[in-house]
MIDOSE-1310 file (N, C-alpha, C; in nm, 2 decimals, decimal comma, always signed):
residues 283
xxxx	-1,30/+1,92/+1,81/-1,16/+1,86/+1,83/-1,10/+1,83/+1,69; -1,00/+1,88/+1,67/-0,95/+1,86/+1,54/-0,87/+1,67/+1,51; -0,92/+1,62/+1,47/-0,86/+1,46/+1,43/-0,76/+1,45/+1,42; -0,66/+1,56/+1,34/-0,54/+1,50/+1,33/-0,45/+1,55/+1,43
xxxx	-0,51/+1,55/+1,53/-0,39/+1,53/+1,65/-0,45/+1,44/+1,76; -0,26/+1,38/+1,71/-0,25/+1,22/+1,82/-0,16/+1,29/+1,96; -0,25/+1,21/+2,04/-0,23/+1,23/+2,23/-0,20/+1,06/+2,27; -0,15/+0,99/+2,19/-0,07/+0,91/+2,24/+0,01/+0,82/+2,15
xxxx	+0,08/+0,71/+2,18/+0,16/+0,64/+2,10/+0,09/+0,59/+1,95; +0,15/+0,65/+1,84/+0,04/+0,62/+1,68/+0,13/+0,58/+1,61; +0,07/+0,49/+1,47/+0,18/+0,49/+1,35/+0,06/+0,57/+1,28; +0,12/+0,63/+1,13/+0,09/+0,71/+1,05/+0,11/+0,56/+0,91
xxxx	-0,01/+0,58/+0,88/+0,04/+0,38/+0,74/+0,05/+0,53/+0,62; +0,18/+0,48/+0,61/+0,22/+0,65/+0,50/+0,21/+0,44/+0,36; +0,13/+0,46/+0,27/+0,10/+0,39/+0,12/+0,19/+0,41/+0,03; +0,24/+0,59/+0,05/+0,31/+0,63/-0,09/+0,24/+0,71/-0,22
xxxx	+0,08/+0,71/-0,16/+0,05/+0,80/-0,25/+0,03/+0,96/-0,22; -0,10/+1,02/-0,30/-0,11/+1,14/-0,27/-0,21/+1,14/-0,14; -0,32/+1,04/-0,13/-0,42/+1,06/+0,03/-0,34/+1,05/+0,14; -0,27/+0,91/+0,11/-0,18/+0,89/+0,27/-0,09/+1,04/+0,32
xxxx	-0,02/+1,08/+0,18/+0,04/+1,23/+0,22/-0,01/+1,33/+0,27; -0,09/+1,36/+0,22/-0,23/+1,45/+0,29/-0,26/+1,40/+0,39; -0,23/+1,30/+0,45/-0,30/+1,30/+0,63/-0,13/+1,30/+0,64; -0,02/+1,27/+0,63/+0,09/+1,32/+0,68/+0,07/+1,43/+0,73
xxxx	+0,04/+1,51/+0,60/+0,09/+1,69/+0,62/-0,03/+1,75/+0,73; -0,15/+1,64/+0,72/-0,20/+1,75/+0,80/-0,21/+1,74/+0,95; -0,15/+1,61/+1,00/-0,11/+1,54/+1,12/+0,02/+1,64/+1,16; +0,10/+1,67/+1,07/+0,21/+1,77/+1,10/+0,20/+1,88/+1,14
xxxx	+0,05/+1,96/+1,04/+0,04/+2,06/+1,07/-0,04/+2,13/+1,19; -0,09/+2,01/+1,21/-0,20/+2,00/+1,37/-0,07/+2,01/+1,50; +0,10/+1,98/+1,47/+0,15/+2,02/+1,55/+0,24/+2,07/+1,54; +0,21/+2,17/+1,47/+0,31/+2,25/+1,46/+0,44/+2,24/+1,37
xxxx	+0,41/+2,09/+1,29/+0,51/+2,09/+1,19/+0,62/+1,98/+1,22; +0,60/+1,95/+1,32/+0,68/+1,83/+1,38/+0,60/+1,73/+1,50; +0,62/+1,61/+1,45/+0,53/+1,48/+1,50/+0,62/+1,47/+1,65; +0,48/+1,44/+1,76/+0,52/+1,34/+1,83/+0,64/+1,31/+1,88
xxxx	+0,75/+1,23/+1,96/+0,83/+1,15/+1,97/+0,76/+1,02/+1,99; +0,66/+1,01/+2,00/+0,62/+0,83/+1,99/+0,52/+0,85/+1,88; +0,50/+0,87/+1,78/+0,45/+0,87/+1,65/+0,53/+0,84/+1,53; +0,51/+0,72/+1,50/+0,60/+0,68/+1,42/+0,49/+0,70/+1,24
xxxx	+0,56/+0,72/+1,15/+0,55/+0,73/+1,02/+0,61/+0,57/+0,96; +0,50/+0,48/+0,86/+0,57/+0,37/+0,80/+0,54/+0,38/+0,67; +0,61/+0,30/+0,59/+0,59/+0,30/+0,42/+0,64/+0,12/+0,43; +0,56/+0,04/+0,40/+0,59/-0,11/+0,31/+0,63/-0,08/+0,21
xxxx	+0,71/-0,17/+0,19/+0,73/-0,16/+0,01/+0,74/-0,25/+0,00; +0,65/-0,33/-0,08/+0,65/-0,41/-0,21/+0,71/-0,47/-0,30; +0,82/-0,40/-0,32/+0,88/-0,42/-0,48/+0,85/-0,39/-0,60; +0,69/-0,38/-0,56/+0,64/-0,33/-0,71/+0,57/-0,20/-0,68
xxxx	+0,59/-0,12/-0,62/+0,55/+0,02/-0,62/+0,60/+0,09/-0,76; +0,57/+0,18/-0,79/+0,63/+0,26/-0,91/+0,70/+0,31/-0,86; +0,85/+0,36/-0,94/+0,96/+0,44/-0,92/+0,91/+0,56/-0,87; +0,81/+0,63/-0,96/+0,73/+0,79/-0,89/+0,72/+0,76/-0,78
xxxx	+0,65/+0,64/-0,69/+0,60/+0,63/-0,56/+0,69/+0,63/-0,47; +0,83/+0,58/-0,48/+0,95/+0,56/-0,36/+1,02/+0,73/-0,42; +0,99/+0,80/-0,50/+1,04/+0,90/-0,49/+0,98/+1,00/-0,43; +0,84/+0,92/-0,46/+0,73/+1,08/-0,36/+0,75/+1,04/-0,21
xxxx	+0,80/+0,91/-0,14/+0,77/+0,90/-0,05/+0,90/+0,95/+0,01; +1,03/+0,97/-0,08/+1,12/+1,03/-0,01/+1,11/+1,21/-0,01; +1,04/+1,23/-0,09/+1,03/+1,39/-0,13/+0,94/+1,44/-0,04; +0,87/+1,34/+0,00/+0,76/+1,39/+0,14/+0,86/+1,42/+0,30
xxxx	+0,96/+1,32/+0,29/+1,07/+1,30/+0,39/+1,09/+1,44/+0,39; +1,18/+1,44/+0,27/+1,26/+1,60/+0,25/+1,18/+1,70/+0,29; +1,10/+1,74/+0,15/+1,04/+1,86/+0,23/+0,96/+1,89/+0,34; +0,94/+1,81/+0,43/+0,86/+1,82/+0,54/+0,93/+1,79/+0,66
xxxx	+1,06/+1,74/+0,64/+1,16/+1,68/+0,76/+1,10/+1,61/+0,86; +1,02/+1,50/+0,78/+0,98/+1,39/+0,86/+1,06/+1,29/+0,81; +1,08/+1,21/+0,93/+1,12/+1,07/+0,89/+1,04/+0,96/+0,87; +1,09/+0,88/+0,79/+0,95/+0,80/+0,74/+1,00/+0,62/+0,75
xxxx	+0,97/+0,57/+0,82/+1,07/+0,42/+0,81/+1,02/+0,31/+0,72; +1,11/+0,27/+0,62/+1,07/+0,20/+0,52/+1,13/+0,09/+0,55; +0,99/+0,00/+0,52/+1,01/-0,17/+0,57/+1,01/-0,24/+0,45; +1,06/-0,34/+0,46/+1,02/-0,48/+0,42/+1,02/-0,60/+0,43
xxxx	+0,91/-0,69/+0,37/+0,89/-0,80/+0,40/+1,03/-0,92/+0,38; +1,06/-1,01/+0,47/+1,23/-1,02/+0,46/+1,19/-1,18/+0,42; +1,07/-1,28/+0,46/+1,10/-1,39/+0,46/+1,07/-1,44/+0,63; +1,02/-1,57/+0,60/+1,00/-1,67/+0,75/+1,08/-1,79/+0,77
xxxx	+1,10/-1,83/+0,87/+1,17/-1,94/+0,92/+1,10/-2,02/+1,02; +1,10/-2,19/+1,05/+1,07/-2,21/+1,12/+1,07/-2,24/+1,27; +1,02/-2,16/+1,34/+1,02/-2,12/+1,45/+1,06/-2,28/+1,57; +0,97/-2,29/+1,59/+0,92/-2,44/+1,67/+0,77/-2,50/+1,60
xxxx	+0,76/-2,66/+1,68/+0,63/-2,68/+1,66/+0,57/-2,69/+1,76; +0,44/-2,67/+1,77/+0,33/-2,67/+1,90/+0,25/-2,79/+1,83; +0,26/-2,94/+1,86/+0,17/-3,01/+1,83/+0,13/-3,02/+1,69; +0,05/-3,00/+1,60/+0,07/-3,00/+1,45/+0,03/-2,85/+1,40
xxxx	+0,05/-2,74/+1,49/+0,08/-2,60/+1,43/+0,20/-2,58/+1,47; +0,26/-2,52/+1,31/+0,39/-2,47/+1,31/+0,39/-2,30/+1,32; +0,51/-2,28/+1,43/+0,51/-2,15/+1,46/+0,63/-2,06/+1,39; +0,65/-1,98/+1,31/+0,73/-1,92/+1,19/+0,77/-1,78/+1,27
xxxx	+0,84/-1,75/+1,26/+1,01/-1,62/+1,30/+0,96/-1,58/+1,13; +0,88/-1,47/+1,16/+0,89/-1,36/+1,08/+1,01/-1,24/+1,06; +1,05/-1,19/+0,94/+1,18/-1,10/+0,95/+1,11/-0,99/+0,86; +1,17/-0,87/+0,87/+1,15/-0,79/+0,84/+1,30/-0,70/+0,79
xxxx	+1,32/-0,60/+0,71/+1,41/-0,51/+0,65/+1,37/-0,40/+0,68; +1,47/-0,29/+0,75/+1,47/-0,14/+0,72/+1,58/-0,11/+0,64; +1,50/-0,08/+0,51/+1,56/-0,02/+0,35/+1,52/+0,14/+0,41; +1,57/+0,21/+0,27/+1,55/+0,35/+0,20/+1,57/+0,36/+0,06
xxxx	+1,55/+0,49/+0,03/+1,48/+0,53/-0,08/+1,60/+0,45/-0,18; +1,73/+0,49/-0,12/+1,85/+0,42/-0,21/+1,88/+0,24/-0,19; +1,83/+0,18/-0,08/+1,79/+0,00/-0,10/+1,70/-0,07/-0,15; +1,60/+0,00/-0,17/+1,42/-0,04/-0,15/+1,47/-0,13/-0,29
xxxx	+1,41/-0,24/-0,27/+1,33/-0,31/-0,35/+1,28/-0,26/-0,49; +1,31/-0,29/-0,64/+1,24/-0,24/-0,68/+1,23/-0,37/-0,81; +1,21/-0,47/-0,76/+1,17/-0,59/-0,90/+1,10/-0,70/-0,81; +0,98/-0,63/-0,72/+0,90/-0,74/-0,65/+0,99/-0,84/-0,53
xxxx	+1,12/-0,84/-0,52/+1,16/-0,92/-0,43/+1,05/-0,96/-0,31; +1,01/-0,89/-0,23/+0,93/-0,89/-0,10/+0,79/-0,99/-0,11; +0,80/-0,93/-0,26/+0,63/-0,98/-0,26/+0,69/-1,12/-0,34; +0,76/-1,14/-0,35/+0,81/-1,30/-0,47/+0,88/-1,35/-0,31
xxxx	+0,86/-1,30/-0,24/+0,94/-1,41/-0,12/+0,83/-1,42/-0,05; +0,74/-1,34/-0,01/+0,57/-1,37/+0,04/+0,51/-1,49/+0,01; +0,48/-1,52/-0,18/+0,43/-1,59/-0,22/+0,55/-1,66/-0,25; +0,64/-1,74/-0,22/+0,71/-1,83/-0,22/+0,73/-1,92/-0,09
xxxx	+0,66/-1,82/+0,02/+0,63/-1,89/+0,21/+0,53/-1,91/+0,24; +0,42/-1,86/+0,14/+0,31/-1,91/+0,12/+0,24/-2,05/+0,07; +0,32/-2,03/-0,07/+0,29/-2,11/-0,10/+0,24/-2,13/-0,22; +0,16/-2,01/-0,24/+0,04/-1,99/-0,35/+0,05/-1,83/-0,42
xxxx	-0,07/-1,82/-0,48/-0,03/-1,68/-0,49/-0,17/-1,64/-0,45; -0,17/-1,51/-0,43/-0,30/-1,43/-0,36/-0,42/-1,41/-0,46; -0,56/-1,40/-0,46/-0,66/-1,34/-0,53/-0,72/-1,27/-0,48; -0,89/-1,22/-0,55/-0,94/-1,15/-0,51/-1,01/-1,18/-0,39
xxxx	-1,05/-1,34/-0,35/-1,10/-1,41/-0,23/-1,01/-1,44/-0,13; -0,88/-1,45/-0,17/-0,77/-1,46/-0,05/-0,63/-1,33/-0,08; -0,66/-1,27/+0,00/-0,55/-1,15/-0,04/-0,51/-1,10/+0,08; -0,40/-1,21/+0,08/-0,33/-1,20/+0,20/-0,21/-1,14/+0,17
xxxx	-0,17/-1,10/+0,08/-0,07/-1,01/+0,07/-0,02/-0,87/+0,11; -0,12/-0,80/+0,06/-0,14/-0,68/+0,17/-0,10/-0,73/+0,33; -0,17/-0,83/+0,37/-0,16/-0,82/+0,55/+0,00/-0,92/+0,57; +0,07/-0,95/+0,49/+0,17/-0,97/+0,51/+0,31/-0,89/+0,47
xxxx	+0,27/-0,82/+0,34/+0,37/-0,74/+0,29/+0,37/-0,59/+0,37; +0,24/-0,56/+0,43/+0,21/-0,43/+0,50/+0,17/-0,45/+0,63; +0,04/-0,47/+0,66/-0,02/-0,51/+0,77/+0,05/-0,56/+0,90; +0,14/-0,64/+0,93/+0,20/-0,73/+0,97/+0,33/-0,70/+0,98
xxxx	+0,41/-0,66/+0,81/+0,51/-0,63/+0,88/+0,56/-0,51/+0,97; +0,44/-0,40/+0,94/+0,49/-0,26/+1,02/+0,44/-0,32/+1,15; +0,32/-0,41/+1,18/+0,31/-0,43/+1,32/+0,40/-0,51/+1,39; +0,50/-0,57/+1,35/+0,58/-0,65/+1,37/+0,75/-0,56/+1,37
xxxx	+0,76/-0,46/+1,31/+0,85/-0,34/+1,34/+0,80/-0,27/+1,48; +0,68/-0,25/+1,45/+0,62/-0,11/+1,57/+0,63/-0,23/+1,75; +0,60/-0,31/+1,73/+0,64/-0,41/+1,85/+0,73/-0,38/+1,91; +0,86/-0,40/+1,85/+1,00/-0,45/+1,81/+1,06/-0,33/+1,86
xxxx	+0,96/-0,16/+1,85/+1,00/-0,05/+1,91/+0,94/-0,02/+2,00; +0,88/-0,12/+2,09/+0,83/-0,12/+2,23/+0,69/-0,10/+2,24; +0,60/-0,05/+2,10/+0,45/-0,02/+2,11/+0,39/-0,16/+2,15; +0,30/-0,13/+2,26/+0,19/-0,22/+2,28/+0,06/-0,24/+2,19
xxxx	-0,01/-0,35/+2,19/-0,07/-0,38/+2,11/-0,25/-0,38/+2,20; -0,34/-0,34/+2,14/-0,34/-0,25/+2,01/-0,29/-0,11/+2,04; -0,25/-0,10/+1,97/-0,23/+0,09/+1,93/-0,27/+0,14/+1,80; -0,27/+0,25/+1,82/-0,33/+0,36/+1,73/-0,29/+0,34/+1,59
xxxx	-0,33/+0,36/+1,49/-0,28/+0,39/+1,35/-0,35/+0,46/+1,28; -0,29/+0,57/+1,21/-0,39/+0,63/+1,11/-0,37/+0,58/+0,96; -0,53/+0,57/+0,94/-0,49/+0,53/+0,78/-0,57/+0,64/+0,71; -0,53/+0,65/+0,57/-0,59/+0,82/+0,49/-0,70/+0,72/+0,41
xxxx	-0,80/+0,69/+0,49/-0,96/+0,64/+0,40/-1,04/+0,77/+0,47; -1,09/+0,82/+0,35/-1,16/+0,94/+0,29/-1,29/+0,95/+0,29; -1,37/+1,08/+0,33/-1,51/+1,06/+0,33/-1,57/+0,99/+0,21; -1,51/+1,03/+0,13/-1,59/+0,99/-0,02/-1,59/+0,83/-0,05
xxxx	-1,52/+0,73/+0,06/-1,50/+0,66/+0,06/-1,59/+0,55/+0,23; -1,72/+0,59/+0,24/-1,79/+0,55/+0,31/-1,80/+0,41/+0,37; -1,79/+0,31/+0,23/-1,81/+0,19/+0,31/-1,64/+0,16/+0,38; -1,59/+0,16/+0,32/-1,41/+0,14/+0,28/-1,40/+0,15/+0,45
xxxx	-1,40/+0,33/+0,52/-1,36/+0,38/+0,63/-1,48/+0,31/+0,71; -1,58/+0,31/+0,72/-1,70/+0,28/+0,83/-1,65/+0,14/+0,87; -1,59/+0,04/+0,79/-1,58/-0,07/+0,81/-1,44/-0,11/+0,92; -1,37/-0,04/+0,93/-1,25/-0,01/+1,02/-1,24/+0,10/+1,11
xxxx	-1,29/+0,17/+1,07/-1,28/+0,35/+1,17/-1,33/+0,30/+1,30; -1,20/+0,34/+1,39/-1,25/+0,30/+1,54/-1,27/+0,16/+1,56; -1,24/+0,09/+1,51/-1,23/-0,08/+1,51/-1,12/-0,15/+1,57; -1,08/-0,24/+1,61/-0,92/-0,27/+1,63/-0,93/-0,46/+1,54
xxxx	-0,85/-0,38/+1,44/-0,77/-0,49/+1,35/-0,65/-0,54/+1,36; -0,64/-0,66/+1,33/-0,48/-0,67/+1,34/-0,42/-0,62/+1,43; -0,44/-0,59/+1,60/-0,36/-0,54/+1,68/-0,37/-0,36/+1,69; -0,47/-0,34/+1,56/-0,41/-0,18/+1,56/-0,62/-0,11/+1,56
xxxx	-0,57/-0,01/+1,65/-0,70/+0,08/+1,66/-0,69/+0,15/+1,55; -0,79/+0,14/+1,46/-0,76/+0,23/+1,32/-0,84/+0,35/+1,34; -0,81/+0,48/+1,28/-0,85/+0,60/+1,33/-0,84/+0,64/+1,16; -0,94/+0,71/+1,14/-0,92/+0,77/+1,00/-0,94/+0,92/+1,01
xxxx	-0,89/+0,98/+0,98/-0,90/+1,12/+1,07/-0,95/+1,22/+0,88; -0,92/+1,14/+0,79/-0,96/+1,25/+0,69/-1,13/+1,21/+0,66; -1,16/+1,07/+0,71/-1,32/+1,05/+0,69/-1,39/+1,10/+0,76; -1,37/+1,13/+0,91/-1,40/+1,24/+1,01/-1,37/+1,38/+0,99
xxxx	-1,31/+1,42/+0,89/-1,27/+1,59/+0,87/-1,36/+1,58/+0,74; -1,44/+1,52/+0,67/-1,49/+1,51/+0,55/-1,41/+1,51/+0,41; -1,25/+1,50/+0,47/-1,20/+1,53/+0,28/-1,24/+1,41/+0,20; -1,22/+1,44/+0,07/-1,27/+1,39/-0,03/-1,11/+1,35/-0,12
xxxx	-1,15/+1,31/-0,23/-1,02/+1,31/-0,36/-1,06/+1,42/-0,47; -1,13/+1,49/-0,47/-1,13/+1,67/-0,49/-1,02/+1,77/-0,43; -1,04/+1,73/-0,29/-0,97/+1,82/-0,18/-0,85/+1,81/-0,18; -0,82/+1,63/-0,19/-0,66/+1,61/-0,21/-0,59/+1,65/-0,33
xxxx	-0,67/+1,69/-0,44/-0,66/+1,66/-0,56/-0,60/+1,85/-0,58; -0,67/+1,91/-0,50/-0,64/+2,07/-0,47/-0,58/+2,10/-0,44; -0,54/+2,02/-0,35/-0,39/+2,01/-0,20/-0,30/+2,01/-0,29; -0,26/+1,89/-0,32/-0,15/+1,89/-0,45/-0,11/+1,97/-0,56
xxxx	-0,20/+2,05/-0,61/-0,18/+2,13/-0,74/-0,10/+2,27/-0,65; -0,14/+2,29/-0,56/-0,06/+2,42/-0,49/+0,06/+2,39/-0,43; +0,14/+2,24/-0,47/+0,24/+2,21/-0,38/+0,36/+2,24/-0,48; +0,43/+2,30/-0,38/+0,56/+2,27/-0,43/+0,65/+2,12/-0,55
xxxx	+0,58/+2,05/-0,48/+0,62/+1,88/-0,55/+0,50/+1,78/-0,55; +0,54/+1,72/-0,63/+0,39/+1,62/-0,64/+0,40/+1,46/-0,72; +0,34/+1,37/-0,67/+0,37/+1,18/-0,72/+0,36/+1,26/-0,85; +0,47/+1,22/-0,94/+0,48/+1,22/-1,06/+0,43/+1,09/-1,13
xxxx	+0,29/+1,11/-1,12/+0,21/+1,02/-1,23/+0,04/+1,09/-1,21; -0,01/+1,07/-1,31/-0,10/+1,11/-1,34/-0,22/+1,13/-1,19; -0,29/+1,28/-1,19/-0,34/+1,35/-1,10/-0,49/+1,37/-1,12; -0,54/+1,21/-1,11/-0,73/+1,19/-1,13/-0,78/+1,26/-1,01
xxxx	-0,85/+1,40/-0,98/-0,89/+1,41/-0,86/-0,83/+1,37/-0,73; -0,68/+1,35/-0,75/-0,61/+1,32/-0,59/-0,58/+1,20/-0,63; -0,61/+1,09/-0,73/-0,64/+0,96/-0,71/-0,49/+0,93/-0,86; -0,44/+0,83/-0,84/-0,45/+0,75/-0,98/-0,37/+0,60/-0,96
xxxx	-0,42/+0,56/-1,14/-0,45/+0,41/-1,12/-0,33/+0,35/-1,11; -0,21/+0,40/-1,10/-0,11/+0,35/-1,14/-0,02/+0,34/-0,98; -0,07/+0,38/-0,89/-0,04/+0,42/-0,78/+0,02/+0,23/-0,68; +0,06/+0,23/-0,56/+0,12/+0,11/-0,49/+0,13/+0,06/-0,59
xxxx	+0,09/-0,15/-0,59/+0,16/-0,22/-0,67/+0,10/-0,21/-0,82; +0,23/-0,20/-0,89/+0,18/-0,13/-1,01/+0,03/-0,20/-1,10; +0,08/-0,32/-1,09/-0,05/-0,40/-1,18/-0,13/-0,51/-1,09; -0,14/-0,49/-0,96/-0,20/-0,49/-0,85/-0,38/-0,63/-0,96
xxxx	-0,38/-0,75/-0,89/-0,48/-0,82/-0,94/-0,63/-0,77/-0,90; -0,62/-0,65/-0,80/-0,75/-0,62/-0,73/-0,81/-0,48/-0,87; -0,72/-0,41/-0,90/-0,73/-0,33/-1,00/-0,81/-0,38/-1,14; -0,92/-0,29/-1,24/-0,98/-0,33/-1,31/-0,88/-0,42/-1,39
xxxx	-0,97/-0,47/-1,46/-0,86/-0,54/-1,62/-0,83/-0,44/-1,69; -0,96/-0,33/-1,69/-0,93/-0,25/-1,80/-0,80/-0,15/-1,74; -0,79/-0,13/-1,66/-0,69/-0,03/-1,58/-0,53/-0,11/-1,62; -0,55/-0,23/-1,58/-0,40/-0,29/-1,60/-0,41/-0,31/-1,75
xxxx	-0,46/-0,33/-1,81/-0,44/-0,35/-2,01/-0,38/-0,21/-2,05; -0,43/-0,08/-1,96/-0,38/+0,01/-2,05/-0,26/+0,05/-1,99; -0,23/+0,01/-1,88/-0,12/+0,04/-1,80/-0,02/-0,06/-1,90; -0,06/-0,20/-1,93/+0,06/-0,26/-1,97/+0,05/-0,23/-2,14
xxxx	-0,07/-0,16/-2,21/-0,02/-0,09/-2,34/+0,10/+0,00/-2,34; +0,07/+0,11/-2,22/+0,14/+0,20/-2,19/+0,31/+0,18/-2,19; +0,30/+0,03/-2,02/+0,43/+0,04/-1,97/+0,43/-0,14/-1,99; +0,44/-0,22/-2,14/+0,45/-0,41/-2,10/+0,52/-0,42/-2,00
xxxx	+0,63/-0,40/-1,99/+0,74/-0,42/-1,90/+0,71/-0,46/-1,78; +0,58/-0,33/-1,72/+0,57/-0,39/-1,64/+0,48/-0,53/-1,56; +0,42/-0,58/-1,68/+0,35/-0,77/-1,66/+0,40/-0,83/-1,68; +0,60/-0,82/-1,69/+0,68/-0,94/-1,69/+0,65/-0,99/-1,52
xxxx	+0,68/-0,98/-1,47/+0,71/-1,00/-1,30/+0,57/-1,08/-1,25; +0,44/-0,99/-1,29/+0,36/-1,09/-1,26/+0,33/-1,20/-1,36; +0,37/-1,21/-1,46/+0,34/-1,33/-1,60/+0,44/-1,46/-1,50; +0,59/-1,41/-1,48/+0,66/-1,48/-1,39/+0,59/-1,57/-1,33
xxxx	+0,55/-1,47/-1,20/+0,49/-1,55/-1,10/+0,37/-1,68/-1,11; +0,25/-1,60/-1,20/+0,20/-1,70/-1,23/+0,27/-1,85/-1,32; +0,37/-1,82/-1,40/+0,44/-1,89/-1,42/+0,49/-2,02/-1,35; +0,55/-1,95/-1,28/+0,63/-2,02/-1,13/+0,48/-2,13/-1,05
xxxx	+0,38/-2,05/-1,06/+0,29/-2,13/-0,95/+0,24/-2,24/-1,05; +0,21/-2,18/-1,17/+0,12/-2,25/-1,22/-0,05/-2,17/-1,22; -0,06/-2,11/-1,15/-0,18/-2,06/-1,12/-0,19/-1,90/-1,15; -0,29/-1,86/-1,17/-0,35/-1,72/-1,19/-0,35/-1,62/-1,03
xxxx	-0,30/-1,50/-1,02/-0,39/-1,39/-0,95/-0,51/-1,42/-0,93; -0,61/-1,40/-1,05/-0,71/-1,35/-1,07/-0,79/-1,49/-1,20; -0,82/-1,59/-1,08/-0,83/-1,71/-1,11/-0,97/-1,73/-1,21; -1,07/-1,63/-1,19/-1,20/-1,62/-1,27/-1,15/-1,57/-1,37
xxxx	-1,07/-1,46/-1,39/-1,03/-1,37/-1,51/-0,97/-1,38/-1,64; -0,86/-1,28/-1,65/-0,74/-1,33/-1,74/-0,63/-1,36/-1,68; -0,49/-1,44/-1,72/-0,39/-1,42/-1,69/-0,30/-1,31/-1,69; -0,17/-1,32/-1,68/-0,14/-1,15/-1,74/-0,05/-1,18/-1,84
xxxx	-0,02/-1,32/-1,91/+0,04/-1,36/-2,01/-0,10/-1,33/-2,11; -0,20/-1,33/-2,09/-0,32/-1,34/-2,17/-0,35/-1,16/-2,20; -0,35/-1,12/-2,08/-0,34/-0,94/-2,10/-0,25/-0,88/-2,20; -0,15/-0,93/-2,15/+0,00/-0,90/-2,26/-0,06/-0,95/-2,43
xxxx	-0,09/-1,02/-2,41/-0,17/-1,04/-2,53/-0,27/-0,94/-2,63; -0,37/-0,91/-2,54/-0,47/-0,84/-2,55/-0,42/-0,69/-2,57; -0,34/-0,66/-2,45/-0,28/-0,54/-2,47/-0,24/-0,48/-2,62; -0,14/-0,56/-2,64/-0,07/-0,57/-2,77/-0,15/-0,53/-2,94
xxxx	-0,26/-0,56/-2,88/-0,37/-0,58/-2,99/-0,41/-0,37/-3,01; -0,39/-0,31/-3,10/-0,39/-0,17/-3,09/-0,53/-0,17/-3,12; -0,61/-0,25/-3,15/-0,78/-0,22/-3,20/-0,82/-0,23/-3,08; -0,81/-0,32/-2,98/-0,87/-0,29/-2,87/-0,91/-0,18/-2,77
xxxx	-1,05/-0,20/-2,73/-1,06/-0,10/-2,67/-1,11/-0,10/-2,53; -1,01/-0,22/-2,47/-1,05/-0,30/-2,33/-1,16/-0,27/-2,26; -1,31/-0,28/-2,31/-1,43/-0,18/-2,24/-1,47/-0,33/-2,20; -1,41/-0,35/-2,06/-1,45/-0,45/-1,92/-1,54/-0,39/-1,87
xxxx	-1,62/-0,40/-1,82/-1,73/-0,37/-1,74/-1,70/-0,44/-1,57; -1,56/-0,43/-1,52/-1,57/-0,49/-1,39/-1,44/-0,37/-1,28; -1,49/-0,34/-1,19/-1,47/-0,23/-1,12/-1,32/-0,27/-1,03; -1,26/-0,19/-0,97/-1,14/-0,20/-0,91/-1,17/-0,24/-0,76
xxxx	-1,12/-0,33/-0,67/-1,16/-0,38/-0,59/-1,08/-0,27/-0,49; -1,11/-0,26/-0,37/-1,07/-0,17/-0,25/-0,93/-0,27/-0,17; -0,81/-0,23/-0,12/-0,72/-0,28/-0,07/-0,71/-0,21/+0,07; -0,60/-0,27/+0,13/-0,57/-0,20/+0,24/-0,47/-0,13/+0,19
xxx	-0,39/-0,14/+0,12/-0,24/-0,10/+0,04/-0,35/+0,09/+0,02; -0,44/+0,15/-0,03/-0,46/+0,25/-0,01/-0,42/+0,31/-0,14; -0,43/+0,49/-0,14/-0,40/+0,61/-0,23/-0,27/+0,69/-0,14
């Protein structure tokens, strides 16, 4: 039975990179080139995706003539009270490639209804900025709960997919259809080089570091030092935020006012020895 064909109501969690694309195209091409009428395609955005990322996710639109519905996290209100739990009216935005967010709004209004900011022990960000709000769109378009979703976690990615595949999270039956076909970030990485168009940013084996939120606290140190050698500009937003709270991301670590620092320093040769943590946010 080939995986990527859905026989009933599904969302497709389109990330924005090059894996989640690759299960687009090959979900399309399992029908013929055109999805479903109850299969819906979603993209969160963040506000801090890279510019390459809201471009690939519309270039995926174009050349494939799929539609792709881009959300965003809009902010909560309070709902009613039940006794001393308060119940919150979550909101949501349908942007495009020409509205989207692109200086963190979504996620600076998350951690402002929060309260705090997210780490690597509480990272509730993802399931609010993504998780949550596409389940809270897909509702809203009559899907019952749970329903299907595909996410693009990859054989090569064993514990990541085993831990969700066929599970029901958050309302949603997760189905990984490229961990069950065995692709890898080789295979995606091939896929791409024969395409017509491609995420304009760097092409590690299918993979790269600079991919969803740009300087992301789950990501090595050493990954975000060279990204912000590369690009400072972009650790103003999170320097902000910790700012604003008072508090760190990445509360054992560095700051990213301290990175900017370090960055800066041209002798350095940021050799951390501490690995990139796995998200739901994806490739």
């Amino acid at each position: 039975m080939n995986p990527y064909v859905i026989d009933e109501p599904a969302c497709i969690l389109f990330s924005g990179g090059r894996t989640s694309a690759f299960l687009l195209y090959k979900v399309l091409e399992a029908h013929g080139g055109k999805l479903p009428s109850d299969v819906k395609v979603t993209f969160a955005n963040t506000g801090k995706e890279m510019p390459q990322t809201l471009d690939f996710v519309q270039a995926c639109s174009d050349n494939w003539g799929v539609d792709i519905v881009w959300l965003e996290y809009a902010g909560r209100s309070k709902a009613q009270s039940e006794g001393k739990k308060i119940v919150y009216d979550y909101r949501y935005n349908i942007v495009d490639h020409k509205t989207a967010s692109r200086n963190g709004e979504p996620f600076a209004q998350v951690i402002a209804d929060v309260g705090n900011l997210p780490n690597p022990s509480q990272r509730w960000c993802s399931g609010q900025l993504k998780i949550r709000t596409i389940k809270r769109y897909l509702i809203d378009q009559g899907f019952e709960t749970p329903f299907l979703s595909l996410v693009g976690w990859r054989a090569d990615e064993p514990r990541r997919a085993a831990k969700l595949h066929g599970k029901i999270n958050e309302g949603q039956e997760v189905w990984c259809p490229m961990y069950v076909a065995g692709e890898t970030k080789e295979s995606v990485g091939a896929f791409w080089k024969k395409q017509n168009f491609d995420l304009s940013l760097p092409n590690n084996n299918g993979v790269t570091d600079l991919g969803n939120c740009d300087l992301c606290f789950l990501k090595s140190r050493t990954k975000r030092l060279s990204a912000i050698r590369e690009r400072p500009e972009l650790a103003e937003w999170w320097e902000e935020q910790e700012k604003i709270s008072g508090d760190q991301f990445d509360r054992k670590g560095l700051s990213y006012k301290e990175m900017i620092v370090i960055a800066s320093d041209q002798g350095n040769l940021f050799d951390f020895d501490d690995p990139s943590i796995s998200c739901f946010c994806g490739d």
